[in-house]
C-alpha positions, 0 to 999 in steps of 0.5 A: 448288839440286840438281835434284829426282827424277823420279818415274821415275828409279830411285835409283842413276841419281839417286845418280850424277847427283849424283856429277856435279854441279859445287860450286855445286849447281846441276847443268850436267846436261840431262834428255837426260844424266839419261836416259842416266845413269839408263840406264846405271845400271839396264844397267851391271854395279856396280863391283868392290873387291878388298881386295888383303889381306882379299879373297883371298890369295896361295897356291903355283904353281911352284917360289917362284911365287905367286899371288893371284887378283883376278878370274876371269870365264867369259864371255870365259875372263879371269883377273886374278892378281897373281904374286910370286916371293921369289927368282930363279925361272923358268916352263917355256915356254908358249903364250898361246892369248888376249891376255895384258897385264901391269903390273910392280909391282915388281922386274924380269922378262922372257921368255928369248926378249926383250931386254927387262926390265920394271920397276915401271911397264912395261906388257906386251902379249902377243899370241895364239900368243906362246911363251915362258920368263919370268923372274922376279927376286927380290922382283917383283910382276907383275898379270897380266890373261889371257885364253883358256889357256896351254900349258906345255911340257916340254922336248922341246917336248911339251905338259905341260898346259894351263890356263885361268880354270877350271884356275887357279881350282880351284888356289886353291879347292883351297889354300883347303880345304887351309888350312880357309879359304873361299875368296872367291866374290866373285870371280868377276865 
């Protein structure tokens, strides 16, 4: 028999403890796990589905370079995009002002300065004050979580610009009102 609602238990929190209990519908759950639940319920921000096809879209960055924005929050300055190049391409050398991760989705990529390539699967981690020129191969797809801005260089060393969740962001809106399409507010999380 599955546990009655407490009065004071606010819906979500019931629905959740429900998600936890074992087949026989008799849950294993204590009032002190029910309480935590239903706490972490009311606190916790919801869950986020992008649907990678309907939900944004790929626009133009550099050269062949796309990118598809799938997360932009302000608090701590993170973008998620996914980037893709058809053909061989390069990114002028830059500067990683906050933690930047990555996941190959396909194809490979690498920064000049490394000797490593990173396939499908490979996760990356660059560190705060990481410089370097990254290469992407034809037909690779990269998510890359960014935290903080990036510096690009020209190539006498010289800062040619910067740019952060705002800069990247505004790149996609601006692609939007070009096409005459909305862009996906829901994005920002």
């Amino acid at each position: 028999m599955a546990p009655s609602k407490a009065d004071d238990t606010p819906e979500v929190s019931q629905k959740s403890a429900d998600a936890v209990q074992p087949p026989s519908n008799e849950s294993v759950l204590t009032k002190e796990d029910r309480a935590e639940i239903a706490f972490t319920d009311k606190y916790s921000s919801p869950d986020v589905y992008i649907n990678g096809e309907k939900d944004t879209l790929w626009f133009p960055w550099v050269g062949p370079i796309e990118l598809k924005p799938l997360r932009m929050e302000t608090r701590t300055g993170t973008i998620v995009v996914a980037l893709r190049s058809p053909v061989d391409a390069w990114l002028g050398k830059h500067r990683h002002r906050g933690t930047v991760t990555a996941v190959t989705v396909s194809g490979n990529w690498r920064y000049k300065e490394y000797d490593w390539v990173a396939r499908p699967g490979d996760y990356v981690v660059e560190n705060p004050g990481t410089i370097h020129t990254l290469f992407v191969g034809g037909g690779t797809e990269i998510v890359f979580t960014i935290t903080g801005s990036l510096e690009f260089f020209n190539d006498d060393d010289s800062l040619e610009n910067t740019m952060d969740v705002f800069a990247f962001s505004k790149m996609y809106y601006d692609h939007c009102k070009e096409k005459g399409l909305k862009p996906n507010d829901g994005l920002w999380y």
